[in-house]
N, C-alpha and C positions, 0 to 999 in steps of 0.2 A: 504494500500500500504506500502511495507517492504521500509527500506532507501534504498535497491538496485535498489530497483525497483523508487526511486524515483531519484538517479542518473543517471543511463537509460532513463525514460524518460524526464530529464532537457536536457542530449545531443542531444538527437531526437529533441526535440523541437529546440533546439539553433541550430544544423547543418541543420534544416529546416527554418530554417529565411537567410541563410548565402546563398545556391542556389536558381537555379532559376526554380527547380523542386522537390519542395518539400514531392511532392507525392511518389517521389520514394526514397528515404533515410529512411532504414534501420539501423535499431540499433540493434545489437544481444549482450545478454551478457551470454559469455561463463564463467561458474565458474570454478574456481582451486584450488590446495591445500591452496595457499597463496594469491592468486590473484583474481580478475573476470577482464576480458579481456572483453572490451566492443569495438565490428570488428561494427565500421560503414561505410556500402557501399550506396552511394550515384551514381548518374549518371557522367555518360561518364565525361559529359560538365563541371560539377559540383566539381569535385574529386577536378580542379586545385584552385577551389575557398574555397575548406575547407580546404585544405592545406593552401594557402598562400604563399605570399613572401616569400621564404627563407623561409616559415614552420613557418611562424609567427601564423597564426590562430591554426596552429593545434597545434603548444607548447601552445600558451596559453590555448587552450581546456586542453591539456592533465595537465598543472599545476593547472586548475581551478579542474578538475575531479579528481587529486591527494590531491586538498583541503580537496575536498567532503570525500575523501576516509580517511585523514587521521582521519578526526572529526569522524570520523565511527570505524575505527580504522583496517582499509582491504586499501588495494593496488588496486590500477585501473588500466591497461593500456588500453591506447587506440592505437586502429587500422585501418585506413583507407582505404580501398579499394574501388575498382573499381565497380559499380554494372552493372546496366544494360544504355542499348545505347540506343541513342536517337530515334525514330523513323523518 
């Protein structure tokens, strides 16, 4: 497993401990010139709980995955969106 690939799946895991539907979060990492943009979509219910207050969970994600990134020495961002609804 590459360090990208072990960045990727440390957020899958951690944005699956944080909802209450773990099955359905989604981790994509799109790469770029300078970047990999890792677009995690989670459920409907879920979105408001990885965000956070004010964006508290998800700045901290994003400052923990800019950690990762800079020991790497590549850029991360992270993106949240919306996946699929609840049944």
């Amino acid at each position: 497993m590459t360090d990208f690939e072990e960045v990727c799946d440390w957020a899958l895991k951690t944005v699956r401990l944080i909802g209450d539907y773990p099955d359905e979060v989604v981790v994509e990492a799109v790469p770029g010139d300078e970047s990999t943009t890792l677009r995690i979509r989670a459920n409907r219910e879920d979105v408001g709980k990885v965000i956070g207050r004010q964006g508290r969970t998800s700045q901290a994600l994003r400052i923990l995955v800019g950690a990762m990134g800079k020991k790497l020495k590549w850029r991360f961002v992270v993106e949240i969106n919306e996946g699929t609804q609840s049944l």
